[in-house]
PAKEPA-130734 format. One record per residue (C-alpha): residue number from 1; chain; x, y, z. Coordinates in Angstrom, 1 decimal, padded with zeros to 4 digits. Layout:
BEGIN
pt i=NUM, ch=A, east=X, north=Y, up=Z
...
***
This chain:
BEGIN
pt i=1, ch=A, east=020.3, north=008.0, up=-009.8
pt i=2, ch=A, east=018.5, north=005.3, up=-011.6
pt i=3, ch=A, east=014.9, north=004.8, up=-013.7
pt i=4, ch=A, east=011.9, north=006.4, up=-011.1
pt i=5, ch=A, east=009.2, north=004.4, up=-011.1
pt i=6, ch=A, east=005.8, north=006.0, up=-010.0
pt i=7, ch=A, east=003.5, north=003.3, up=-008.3
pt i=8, ch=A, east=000.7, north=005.7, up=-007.2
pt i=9, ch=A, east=-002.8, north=005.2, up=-008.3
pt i=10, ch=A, east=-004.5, north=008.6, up=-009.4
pt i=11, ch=A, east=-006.7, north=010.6, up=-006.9
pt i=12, ch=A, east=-009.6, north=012.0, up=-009.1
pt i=13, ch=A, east=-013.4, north=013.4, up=-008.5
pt i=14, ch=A, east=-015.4, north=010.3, up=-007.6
pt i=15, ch=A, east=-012.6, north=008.0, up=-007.6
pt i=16, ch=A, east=-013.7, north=004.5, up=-005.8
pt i=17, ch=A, east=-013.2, north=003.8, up=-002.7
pt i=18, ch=A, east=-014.0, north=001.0, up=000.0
pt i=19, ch=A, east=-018.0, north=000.6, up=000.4
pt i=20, ch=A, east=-018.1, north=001.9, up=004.2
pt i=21, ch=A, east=-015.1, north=004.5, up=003.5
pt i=22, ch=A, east=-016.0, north=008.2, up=002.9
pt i=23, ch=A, east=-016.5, north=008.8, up=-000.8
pt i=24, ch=A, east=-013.2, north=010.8, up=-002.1
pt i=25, ch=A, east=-014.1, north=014.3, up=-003.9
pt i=26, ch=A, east=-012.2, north=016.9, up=-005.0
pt i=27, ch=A, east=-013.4, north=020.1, up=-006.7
pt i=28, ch=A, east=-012.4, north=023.4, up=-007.1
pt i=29, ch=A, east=-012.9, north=025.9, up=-004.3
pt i=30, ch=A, east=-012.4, north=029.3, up=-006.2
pt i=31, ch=A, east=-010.8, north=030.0, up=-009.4
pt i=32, ch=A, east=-009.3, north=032.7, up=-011.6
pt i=33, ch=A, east=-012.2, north=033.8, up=-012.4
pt i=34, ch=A, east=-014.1, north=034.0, up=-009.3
pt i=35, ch=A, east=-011.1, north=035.0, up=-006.3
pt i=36, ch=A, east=-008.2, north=035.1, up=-009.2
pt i=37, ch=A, east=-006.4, north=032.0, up=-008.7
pt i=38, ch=A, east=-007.2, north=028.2, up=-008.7
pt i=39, ch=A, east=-007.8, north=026.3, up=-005.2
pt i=40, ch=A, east=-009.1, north=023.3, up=-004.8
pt i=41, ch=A, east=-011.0, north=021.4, up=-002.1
pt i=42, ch=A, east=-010.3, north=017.7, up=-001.1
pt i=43, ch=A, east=-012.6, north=015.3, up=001.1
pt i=44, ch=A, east=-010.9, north=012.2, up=001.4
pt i=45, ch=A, east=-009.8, north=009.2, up=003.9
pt i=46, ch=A, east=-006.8, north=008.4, up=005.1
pt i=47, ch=A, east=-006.9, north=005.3, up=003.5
pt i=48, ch=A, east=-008.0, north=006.3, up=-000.4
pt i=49, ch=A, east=-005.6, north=005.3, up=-003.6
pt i=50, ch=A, east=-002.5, north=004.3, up=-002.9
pt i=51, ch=A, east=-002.0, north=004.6, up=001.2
pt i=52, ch=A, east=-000.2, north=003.6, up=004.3
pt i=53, ch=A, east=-001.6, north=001.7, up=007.5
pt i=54, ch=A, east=000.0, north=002.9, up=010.9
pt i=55, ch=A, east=-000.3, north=000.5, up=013.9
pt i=56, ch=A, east=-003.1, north=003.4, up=014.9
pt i=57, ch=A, east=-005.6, north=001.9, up=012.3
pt i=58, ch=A, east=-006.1, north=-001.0, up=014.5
pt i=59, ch=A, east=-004.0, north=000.1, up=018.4
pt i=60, ch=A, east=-005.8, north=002.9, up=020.2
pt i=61, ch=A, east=-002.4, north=002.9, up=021.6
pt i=62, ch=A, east=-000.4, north=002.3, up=018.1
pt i=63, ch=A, east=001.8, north=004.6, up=016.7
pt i=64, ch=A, east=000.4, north=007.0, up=014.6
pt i=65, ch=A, east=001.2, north=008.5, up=011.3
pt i=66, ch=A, east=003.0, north=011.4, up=012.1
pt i=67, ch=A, east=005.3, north=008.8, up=014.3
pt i=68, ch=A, east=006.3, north=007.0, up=012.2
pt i=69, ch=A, east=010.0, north=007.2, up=011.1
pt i=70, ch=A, east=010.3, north=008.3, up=007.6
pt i=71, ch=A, east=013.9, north=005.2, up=007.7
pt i=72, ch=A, east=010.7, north=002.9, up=007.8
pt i=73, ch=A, east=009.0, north=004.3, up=004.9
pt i=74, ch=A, east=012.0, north=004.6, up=002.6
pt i=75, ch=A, east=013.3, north=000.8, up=002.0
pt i=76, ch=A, east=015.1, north=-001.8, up=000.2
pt i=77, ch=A, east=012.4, north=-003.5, up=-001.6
pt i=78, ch=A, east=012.2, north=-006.9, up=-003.9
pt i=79, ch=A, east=009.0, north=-007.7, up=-006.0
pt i=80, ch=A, east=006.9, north=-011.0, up=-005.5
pt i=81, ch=A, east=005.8, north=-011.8, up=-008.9
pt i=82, ch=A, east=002.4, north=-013.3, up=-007.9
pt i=83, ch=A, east=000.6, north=-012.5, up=-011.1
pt i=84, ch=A, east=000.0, north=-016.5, up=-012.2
pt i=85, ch=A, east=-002.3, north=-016.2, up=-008.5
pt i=86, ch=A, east=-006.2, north=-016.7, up=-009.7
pt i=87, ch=A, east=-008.8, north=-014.3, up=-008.1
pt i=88, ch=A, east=-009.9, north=-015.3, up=-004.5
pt i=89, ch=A, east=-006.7, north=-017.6, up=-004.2
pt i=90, ch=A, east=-004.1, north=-017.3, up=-001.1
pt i=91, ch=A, east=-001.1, north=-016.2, up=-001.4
pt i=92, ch=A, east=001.2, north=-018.5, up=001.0
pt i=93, ch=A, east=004.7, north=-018.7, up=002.3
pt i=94, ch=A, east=006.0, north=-020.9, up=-000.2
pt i=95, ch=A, east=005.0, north=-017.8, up=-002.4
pt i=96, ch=A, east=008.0, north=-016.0, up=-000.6
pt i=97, ch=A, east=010.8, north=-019.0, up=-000.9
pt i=98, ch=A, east=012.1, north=-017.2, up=-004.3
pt i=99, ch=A, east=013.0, north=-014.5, up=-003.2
pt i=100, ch=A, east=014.0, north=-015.7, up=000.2
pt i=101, ch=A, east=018.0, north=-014.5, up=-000.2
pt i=102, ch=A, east=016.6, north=-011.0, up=-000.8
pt i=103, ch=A, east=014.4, north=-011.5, up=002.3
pt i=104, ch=A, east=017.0, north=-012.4, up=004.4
pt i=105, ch=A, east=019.0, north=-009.6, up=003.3
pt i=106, ch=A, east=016.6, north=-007.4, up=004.8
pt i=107, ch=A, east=014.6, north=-006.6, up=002.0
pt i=108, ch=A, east=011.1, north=-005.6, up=002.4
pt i=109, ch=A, east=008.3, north=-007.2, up=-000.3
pt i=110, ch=A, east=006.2, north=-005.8, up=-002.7
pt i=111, ch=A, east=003.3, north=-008.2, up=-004.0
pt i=112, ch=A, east=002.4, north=-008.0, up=-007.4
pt i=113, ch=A, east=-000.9, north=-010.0, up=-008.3
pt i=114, ch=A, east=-001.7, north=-007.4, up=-011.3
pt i=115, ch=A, east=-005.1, north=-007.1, up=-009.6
pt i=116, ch=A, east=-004.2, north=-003.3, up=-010.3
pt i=117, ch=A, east=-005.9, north=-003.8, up=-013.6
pt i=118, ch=A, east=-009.2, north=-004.0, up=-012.0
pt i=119, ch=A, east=-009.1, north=-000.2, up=-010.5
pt i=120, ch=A, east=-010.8, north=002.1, up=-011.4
pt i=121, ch=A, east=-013.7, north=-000.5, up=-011.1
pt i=122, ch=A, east=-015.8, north=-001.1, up=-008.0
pt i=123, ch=A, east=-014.7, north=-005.1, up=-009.0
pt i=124, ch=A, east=-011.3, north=-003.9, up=-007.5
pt i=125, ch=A, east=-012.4, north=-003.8, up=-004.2
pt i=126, ch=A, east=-013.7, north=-007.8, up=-004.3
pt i=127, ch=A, east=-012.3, north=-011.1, up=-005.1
pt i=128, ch=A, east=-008.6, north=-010.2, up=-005.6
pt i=129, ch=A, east=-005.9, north=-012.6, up=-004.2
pt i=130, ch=A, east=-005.2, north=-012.6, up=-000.6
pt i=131, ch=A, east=-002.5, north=-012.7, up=001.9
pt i=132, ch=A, east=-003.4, north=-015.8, up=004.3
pt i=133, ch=A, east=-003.2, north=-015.6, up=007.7
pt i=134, ch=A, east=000.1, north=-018.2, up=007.4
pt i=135, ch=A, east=001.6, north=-015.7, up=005.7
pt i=136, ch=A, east=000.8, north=-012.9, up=008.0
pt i=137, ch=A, east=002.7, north=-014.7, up=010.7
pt i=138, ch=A, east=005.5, north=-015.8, up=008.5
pt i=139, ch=A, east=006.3, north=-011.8, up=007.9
pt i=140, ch=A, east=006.0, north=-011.4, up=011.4
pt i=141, ch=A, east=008.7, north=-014.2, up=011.6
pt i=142, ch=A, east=010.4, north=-013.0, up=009.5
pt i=143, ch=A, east=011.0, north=-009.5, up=010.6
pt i=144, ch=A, east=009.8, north=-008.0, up=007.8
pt i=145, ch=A, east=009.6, north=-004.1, up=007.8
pt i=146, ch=A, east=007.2, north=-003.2, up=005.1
pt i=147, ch=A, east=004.8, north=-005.2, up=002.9
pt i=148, ch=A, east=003.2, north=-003.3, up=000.0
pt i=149, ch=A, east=000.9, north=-004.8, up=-002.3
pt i=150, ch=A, east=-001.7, north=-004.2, up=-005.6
pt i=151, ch=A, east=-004.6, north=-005.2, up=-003.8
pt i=152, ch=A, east=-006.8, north=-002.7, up=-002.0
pt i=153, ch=A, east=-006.3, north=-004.4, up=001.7
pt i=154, ch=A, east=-004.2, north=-007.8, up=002.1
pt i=155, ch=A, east=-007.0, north=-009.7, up=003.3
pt i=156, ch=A, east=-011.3, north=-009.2, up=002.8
pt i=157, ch=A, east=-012.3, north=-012.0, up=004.6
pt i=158, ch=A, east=-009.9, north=-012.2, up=007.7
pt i=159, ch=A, east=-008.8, north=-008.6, up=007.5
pt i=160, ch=A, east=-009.1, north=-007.7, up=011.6
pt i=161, ch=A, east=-006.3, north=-011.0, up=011.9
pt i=162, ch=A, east=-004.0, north=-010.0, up=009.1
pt i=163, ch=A, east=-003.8, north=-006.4, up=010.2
pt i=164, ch=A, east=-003.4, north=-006.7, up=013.8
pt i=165, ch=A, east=-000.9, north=-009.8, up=013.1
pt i=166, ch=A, east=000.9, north=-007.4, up=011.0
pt i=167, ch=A, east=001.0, north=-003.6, up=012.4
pt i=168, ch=A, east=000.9, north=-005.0, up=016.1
pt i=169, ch=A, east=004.6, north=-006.3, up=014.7
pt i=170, ch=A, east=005.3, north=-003.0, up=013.1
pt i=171, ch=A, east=004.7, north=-004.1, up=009.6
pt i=172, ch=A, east=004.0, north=-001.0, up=007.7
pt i=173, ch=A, east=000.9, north=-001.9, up=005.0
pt i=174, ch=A, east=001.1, north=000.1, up=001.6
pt i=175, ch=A, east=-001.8, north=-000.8, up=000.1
pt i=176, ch=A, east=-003.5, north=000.2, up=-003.7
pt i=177, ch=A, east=000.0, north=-000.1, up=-005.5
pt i=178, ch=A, east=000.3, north=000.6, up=-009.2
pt i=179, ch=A, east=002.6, north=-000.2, up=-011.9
pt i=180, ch=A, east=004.1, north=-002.4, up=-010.8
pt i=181, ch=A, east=004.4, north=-004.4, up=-013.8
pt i=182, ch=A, east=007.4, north=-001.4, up=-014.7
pt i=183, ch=A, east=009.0, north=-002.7, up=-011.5
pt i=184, ch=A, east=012.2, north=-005.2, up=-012.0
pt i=185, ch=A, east=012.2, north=-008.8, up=-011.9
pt i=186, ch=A, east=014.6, north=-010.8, up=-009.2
pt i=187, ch=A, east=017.0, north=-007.3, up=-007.9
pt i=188, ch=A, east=016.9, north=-004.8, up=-005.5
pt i=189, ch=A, east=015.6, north=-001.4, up=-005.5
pt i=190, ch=A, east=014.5, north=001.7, up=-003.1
pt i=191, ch=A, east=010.7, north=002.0, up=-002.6
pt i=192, ch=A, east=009.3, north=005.2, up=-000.8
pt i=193, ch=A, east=006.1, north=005.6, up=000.5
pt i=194, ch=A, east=005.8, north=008.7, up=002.3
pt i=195, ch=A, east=002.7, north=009.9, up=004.3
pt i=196, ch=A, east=001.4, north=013.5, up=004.9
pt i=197, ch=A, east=002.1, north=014.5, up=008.7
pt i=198, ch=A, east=-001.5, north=013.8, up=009.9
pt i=199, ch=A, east=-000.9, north=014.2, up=013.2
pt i=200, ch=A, east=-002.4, north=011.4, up=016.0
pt i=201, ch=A, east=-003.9, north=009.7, up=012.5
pt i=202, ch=A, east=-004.0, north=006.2, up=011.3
pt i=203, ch=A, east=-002.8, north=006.2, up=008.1
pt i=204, ch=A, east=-002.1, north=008.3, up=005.1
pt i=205, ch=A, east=-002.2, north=008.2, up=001.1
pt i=206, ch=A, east=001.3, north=008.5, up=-000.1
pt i=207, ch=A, east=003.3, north=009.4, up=-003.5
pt i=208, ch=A, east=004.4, north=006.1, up=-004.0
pt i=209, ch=A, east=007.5, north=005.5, up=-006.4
pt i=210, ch=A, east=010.8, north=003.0, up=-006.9
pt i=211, ch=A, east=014.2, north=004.1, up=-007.5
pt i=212, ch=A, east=016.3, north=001.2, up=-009.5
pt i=213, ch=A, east=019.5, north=000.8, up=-008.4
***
């Protein structure tokens, strides 16, 4: 097996989250002391750290996350190295044509923009580089399976477009990567994403990690 790479931001007590999403806690429920072991209690979203979108977050009718099969969520991936991208700036299709052969292979993408430096800080969640609407109808084109990124949602502005473009095609969206500067330049490797089994839910966060090959 080769190098594990873990891409998962960490899930801790008042970690940050989107300004309308439910504000993540996590505290202990009992303890040695008080019930004689250690439990703790989690309030969270679906969509807090590192997570997945199922067609459900925008399809009343979508699948959901429990539906999802897990072939989907464990992939081929290639990295985009988008890190020269300034904040607020689009990221285009002519930002995929380097690692077109790997695209055509049947590789899913992984954007890197390093915006990942910016978490934990609410700045994260503001001003990071974008996938443009072009581009969300290029992966449709393109028949790409899964599209992951360091950015906390592909698009702030145009966000209802770029999702429904993209998980109305059956894009999968892993969102709030990190690491990925570990990640290797120009070759392949396996990225899983796996969700909890929410059942009829919309998304999930996931233990996010890259196997080299």
């Amino acid at each position: 097996m080769g190098k594990i790479i873990d891409l998962t931001a960490p899930m801790f007590n008042g970690a940050p989250t989107m300004p309308m999403d439910p504000k993540f806690a996590i505290t202990w429920h009992c303890t040695l002391e008080t019930l004689g072991y250690n439990l703790s209690r989690l309030t969270t979203s679906t969509h807090q750290g590192t997570h997945i979108d199922a067609p459900r977050h925008f399809f009343n009718n979508g699948e959901c996350i429990d539906e999802i099969a897990l072939e989907r969520c464990v992939v081929k991936a290639v990295k985009v190295d988008l890190t020269g991208k300034q904040p607020g700036e689009a990221i285009e299709a002519e930002d995929m044509q380097p690692y077109l052969s790997f695209i055509e292979q049947g590789c899913c993408i992984l954007l890197h923009t390093g915006w990942e430096k910016h978490f934990p800080e609410q700045s994260f969640f503001s001003g990071f580089p974008y996938v443009s609407k072009s581009l969300a109808d290029w992966f449709v084109e393109k028949n790409i399976g899964l599209v992951g990124m360091d950015m906390p949602t592909p698009n702030g502005e145009d966000w209802q477009y770029v999702h429904i473009k993209m998980l109305g095609a059956g894009i999968l969206i892993v969102e709030g990567l990190a690491n990925m500067e570990q990640l290797p330049d120009n070759e392949v490797f396996t990225f899983f994403s796996l969700p909890l089994k929410l059942q009829g839910r919309d998304g999930s966060p996931v233990r996010a990690i890259a196997i080299t090959d």
